[in-house]
C-alpha positions as CSV (number, residue, x, y, z in Angstrom):
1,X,213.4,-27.5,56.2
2,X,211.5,-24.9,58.5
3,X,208.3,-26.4,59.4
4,X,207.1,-23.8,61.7
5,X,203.7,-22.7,61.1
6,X,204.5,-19.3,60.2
7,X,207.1,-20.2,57.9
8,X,205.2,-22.6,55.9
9,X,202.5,-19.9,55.3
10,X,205.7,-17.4,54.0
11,X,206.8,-20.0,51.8
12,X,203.2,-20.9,50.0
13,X,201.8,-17.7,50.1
14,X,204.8,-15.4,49.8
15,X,204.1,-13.2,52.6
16,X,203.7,-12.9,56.5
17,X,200.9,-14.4,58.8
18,X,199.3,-11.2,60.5
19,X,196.8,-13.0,62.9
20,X,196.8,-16.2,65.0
21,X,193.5,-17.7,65.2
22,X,192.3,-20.6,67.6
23,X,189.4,-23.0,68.2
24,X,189.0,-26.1,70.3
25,X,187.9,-29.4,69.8
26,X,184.2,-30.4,71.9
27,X,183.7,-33.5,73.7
28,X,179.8,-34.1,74.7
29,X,179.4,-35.2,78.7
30,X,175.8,-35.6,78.1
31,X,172.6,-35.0,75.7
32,X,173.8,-37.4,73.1
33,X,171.4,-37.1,70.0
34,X,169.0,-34.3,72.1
35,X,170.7,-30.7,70.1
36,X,168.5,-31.4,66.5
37,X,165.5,-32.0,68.9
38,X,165.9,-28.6,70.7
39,X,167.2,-30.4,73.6
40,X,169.4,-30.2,76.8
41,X,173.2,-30.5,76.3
42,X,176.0,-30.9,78.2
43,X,179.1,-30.4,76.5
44,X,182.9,-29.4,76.9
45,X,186.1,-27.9,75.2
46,X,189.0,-29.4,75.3
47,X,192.5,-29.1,74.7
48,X,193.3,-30.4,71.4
49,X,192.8,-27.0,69.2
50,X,192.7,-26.2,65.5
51,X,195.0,-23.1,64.7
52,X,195.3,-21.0,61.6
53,X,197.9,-18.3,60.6
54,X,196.1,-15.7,58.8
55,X,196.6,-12.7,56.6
56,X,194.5,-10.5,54.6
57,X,195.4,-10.9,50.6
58,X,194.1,-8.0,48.9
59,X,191.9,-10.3,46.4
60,X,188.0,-12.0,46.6
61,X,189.6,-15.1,47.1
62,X,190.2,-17.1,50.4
63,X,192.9,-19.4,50.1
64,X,193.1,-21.8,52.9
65,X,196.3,-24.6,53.1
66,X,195.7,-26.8,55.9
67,X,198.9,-29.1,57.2
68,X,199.1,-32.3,55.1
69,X,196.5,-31.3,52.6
70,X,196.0,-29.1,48.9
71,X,195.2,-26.0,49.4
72,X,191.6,-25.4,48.9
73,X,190.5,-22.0,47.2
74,X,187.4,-20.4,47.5
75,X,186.6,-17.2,45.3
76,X,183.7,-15.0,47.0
77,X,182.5,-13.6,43.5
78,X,179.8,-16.7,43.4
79,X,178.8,-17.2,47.3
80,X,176.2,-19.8,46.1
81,X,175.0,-23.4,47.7
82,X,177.0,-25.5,44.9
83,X,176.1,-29.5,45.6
84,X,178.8,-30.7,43.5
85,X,181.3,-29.5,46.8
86,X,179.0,-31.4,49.6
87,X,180.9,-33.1,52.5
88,X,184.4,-31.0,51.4
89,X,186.6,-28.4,53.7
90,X,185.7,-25.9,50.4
91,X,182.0,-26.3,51.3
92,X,182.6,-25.4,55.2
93,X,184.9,-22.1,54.3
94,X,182.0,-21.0,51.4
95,X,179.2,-21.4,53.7
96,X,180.5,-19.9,57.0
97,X,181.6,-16.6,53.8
98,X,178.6,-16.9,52.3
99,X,176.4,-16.7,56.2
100,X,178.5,-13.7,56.7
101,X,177.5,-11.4,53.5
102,X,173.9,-12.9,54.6
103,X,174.4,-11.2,57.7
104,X,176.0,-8.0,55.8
105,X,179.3,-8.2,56.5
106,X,181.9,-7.4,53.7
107,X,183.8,-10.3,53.5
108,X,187.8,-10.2,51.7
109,X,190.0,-12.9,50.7
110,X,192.3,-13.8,53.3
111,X,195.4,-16.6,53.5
112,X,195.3,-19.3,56.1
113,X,197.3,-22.0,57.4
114,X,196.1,-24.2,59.4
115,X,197.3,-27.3,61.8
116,X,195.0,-29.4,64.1
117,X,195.4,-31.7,67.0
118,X,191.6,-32.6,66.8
119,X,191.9,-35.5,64.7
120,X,189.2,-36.1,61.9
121,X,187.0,-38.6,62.9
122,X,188.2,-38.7,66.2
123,X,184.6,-38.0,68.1
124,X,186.2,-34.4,69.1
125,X,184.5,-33.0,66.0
126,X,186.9,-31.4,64.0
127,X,184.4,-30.0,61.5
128,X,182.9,-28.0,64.4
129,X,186.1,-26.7,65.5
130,X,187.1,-25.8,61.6
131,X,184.1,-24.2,61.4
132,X,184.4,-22.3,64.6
133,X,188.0,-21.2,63.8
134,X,186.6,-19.7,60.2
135,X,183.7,-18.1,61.9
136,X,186.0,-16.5,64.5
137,X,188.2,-15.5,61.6
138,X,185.5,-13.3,59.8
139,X,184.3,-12.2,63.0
140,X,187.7,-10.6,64.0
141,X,188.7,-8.9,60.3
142,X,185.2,-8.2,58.9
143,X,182.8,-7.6,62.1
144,X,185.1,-6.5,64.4
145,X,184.7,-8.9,66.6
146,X,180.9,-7.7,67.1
147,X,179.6,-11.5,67.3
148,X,178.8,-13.7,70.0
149,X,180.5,-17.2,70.6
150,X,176.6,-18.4,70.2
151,X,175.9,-16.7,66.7
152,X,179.5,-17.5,65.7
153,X,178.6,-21.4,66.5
154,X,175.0,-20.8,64.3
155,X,177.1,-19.5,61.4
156,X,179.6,-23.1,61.8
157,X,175.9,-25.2,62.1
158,X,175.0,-23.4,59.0
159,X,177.4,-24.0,56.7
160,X,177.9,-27.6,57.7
161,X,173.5,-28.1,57.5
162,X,173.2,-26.3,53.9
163,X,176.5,-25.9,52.2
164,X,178.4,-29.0,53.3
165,X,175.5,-31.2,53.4
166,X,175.3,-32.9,56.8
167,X,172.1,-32.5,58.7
168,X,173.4,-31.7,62.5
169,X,172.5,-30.0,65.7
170,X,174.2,-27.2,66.9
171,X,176.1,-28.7,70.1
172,X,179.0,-29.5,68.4
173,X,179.5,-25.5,67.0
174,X,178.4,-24.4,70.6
175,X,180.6,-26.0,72.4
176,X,183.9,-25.3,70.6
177,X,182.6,-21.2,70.3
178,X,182.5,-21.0,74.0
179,X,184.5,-22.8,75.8
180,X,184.9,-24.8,79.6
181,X,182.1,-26.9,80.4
182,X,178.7,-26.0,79.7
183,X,175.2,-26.9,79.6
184,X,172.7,-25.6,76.7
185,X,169.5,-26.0,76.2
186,X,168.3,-25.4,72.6
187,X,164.3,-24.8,73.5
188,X,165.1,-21.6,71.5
189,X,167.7,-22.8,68.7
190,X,167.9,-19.0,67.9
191,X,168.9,-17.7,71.0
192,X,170.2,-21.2,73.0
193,X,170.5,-20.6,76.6
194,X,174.1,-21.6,77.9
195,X,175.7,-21.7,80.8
196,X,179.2,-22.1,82.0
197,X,179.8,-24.7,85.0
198,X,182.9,-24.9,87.1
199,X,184.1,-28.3,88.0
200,X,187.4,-29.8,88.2
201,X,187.6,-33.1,87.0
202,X,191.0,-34.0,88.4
203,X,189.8,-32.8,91.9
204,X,187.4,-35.5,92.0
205,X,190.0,-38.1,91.5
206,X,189.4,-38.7,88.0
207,X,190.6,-38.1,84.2
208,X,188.7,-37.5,80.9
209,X,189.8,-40.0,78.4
210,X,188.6,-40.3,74.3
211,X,189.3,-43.7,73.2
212,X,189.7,-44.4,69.2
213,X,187.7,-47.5,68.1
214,X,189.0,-47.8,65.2
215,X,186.3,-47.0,62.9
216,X,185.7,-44.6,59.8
217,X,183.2,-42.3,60.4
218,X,183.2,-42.7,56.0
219,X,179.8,-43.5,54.6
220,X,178.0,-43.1,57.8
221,X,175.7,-39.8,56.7
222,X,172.8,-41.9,56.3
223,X,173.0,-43.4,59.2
224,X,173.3,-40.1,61.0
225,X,170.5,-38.7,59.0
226,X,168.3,-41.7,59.7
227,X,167.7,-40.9,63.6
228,X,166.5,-37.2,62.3
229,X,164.5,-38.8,60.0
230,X,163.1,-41.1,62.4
231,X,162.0,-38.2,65.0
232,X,160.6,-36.3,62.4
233,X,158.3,-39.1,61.6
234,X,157.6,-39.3,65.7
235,X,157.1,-35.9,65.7
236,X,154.4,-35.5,62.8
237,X,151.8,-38.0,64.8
238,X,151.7,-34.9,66.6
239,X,151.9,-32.6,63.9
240,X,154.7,-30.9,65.4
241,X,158.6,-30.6,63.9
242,X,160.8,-31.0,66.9
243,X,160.9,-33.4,69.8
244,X,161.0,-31.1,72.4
245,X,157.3,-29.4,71.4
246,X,155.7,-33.1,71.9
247,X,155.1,-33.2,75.8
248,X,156.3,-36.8,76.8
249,X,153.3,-37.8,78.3
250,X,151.5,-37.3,75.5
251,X,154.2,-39.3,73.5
252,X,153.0,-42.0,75.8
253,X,149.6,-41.9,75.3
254,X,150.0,-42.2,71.6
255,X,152.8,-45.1,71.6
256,X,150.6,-47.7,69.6
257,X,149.9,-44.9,66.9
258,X,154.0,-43.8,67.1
259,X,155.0,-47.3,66.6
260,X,152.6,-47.7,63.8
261,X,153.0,-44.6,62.3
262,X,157.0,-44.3,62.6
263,X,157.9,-48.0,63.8
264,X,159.7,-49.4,66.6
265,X,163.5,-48.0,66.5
266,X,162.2,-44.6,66.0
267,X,160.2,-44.9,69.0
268,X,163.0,-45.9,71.0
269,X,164.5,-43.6,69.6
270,X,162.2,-40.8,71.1
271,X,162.2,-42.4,74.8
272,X,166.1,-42.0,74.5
273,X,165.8,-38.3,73.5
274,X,162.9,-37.5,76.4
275,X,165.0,-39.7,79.6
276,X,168.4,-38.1,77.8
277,X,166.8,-34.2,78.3
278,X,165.9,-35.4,82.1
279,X,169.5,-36.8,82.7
280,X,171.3,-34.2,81.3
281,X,169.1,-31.6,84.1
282,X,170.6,-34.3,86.6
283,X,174.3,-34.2,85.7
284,X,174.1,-30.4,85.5
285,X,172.7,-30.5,89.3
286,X,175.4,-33.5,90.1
287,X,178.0,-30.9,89.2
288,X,177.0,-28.0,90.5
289,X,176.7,-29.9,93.9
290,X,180.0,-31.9,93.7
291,X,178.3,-35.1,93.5
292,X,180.9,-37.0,91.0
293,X,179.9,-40.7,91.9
294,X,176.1,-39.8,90.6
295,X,177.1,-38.2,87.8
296,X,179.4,-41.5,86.8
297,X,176.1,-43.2,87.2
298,X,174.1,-40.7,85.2
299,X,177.1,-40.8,82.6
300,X,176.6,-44.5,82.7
301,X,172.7,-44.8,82.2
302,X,173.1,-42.3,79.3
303,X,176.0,-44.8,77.7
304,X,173.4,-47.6,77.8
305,X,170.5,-46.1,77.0
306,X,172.1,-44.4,73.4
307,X,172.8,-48.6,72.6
308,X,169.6,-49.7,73.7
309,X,167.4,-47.1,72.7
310,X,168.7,-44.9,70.4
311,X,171.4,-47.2,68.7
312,X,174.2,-45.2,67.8
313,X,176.7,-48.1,68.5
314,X,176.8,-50.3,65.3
315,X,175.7,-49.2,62.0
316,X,172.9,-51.0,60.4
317,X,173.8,-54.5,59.1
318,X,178.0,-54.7,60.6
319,X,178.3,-58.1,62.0
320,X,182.1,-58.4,61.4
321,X,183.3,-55.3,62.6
322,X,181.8,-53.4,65.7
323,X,184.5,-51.6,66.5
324,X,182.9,-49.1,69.3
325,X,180.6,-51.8,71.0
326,X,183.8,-53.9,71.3
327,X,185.7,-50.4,72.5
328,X,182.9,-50.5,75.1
329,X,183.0,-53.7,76.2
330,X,186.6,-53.5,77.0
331,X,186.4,-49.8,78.9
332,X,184.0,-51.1,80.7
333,X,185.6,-54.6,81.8
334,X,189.0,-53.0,82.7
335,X,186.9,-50.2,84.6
336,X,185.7,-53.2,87.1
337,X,182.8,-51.3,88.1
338,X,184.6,-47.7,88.9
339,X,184.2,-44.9,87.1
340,X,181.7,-45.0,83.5
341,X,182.5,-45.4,79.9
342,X,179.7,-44.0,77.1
343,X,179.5,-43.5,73.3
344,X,178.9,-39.4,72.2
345,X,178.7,-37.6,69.5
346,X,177.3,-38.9,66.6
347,X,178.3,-42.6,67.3
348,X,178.6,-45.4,65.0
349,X,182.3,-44.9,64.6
350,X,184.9,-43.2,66.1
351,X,185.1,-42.4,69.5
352,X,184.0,-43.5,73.3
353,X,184.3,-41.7,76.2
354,X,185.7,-42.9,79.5
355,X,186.1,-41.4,83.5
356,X,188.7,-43.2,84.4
357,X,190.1,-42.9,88.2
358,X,193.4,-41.5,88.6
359,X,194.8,-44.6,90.4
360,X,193.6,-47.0,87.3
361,X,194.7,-44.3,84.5
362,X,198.3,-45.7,83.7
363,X,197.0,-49.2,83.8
364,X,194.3,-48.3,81.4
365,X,195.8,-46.3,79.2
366,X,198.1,-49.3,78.4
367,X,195.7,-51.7,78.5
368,X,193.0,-49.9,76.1
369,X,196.1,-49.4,73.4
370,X,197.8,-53.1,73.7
371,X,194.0,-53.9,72.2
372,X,192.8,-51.0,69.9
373,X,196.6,-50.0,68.6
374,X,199.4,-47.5,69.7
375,X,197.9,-44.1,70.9
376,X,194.3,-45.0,71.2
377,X,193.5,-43.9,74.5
378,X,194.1,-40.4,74.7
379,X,194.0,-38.2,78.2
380,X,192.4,-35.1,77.5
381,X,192.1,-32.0,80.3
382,X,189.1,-29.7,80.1
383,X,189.8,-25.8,77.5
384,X,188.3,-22.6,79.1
385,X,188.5,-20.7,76.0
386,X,186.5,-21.4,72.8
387,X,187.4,-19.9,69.3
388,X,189.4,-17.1,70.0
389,X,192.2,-14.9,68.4
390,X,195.5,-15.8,69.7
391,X,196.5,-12.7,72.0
392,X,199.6,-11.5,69.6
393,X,200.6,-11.0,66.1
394,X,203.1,-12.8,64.4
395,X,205.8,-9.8,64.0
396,X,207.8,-9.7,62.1
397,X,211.1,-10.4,63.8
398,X,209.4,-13.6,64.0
399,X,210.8,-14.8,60.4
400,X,213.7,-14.7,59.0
């Protein structure tokens, strides 16, 4: 059997992929929790990408079959927020439609096949990059390419906040629409400032590694939701929504009324969001000035700070299984002190982060996987591009 990508979308959908389509997985360096509080991120591609082989199909229907799974049909004749669909791939391709008719773009039914090497669950947000890859879709065969990597990654936010259900920042979207390092700061969700860095990793000695813990990111919304929820409380001692519009001096001041008002994790919760927005200024300037020992460090304080404070490392209750805090533990015991190991992204489950010096990697790499399983510890090298469309048809010569 052919399993080529572009023969797998002949065979299901009787006719030829036109387009190839690509968009990256993210991993966050810094800003952990700070995006929904109009904060300071910094954030990176990377080079595990979702693809899609893509052709128009003449109908109002978009029919997407992604490797390994049903297809999933979504028929544009009824573009509306349907709850019944919440947390589902058929939620993510209606919303990102739906955004674009919003927006007054004609959307068409189009086929799609699609494969990924960003795992689900796997830290490296996959929904982000799923949504980024339909965005740039639309973008490419209804708006001529017209949109920006940044309003492509606030159509992705938008379908996963209203249509799929999830309450997230816009980091995640950002980071996979643009591509290479870069730091963002949200003060104006609408019109995020972001800014590209160059800085070679590898250069400095060291490699980017994304360790699997182990745990299922399933059931966890509420968790996720909680620390919104918390902030939110924070934020309306102040009468304000967000965060970043209480100044943190005057978060201070008020603490006794905070902690009464909100109570104690979701003031922790707060310090970790204002000393996160400072750090994430200081490993922007560590980079730009080749200073890679004080961004480990900064790296390092961030790691501790999102267990301490804003406690993001074991959901509420697990006694028995704590899979990242014990993922932790270990990166940091075989690191002996070199290099820095951190939780990102939405924590809980999934994934930890590690800089690991080139001269330890082999020996960590085994060591991490003779624990956590096979394959755990995976080496990972910095994406310039973000979603793009692949520079060449599939022709037809092609196929057989």
């Amino acid at each position: 059997m052919d399993n080529r990508p572009e023969q797998q979308f002949l065979t299901h959908f009787g006719h030829r992929p036109e387009y190839i389509f690509s968009a990256p997985g993210r991993t966050e360096l810094g800003g952990n929790h700070t995006d929904h509080q109009h904060g300071r991120v910094l954030a990176a591609a990377v080079n595990l990408e979702t693809l899609a082989y893509v052709a128009e199909n003449g109908t109002d229907t978009i029919r997407v079959l992604s490797e390994g799974y049903p297809e999933c049909r979504v028929e544009l004749t009824d573009l509306r927020v349907q709850p019944q669909y919440f947390n589902t791939t058929y939620a993510l391709i209606l919303g990102v439609a739906a955004r674009y008719v919003q927006l007054g773009a004609t959307v068409r039914g189009f086929d799609a096949y699609v494969t990924s090497s960003v795992l689900p669950g796997s830290g490296l947000s996959s929904s982000a990059a799923f949504e980024v890859l339909m965005a740039t879709i639309c973008n490419h065969l209804f708006c001529d390419g017209r949109l920006s990597p940044a309003e492509m990654a606030q159509i992705g936010q938008y379908a996963e906040n209203v249509y799929f259900g999830k309450p997230c920042g816009l980091m995640d979207q950002t980071a996979s629409a643009v591509g290479g390092i870069i730091y963002i700061d949200f003060c104006d969700p609408e019109k995020p400032q972001v800014e590209r860095l160059s800085f070679d990793l590898s250069a400095h000695g060291y490699a980017l590694c994304i360790i699997d813990s182990g745990a299922d990111h399933a059931d966890l919304t509420d968790e996720y939701a909680a620390i919104t929820q918390e902030l939110r409380a924070v934020c309306q001692v102040f009468r304000k929504e967000y965060l970043r519009d209480v100044p943190e001096e005057e978060f201070y001041d008020h603490l006794p009324q905070v902690r009464a008002a909100a109570g104690d994790r979701a003031a922790l919760r707060a310090m970790h969001v204002y000393a996160e927005n400072r750090r994430v200024e200081s490993q922007v300037h560590a980079l730009r000035h080749g200073e890679m020992e004080r961004f480990l460090q900064l790296v390092a304080d961030s790691g501790r700070s999102s267990w301490q404070c804003l406690q993001n490392v074991i959901p509420t209750g697990a006694t028995g299984h704590q899979e990242v805090a014990f993922a932790l533990a270990l990166a940091e015991k075989l690191l002996s002190g070199r290099g820095a190991c951190r939780v990102h992204g939405g924590g809980f489950a999934g994934t930890i982060q590690a800089f690991v010096p080139l001269n330890m990697l082999t020996a960590f790499v085994r060591s991490m996987d003779s624990v956590l399983g096979n394959g755990a510890c995976h080496v990972l090298s910095i994406r310039k591009e973000g979603g793009i469309l692949v520079e060449r048809s599939v022709q037809k010569e092609d196929l057989p």
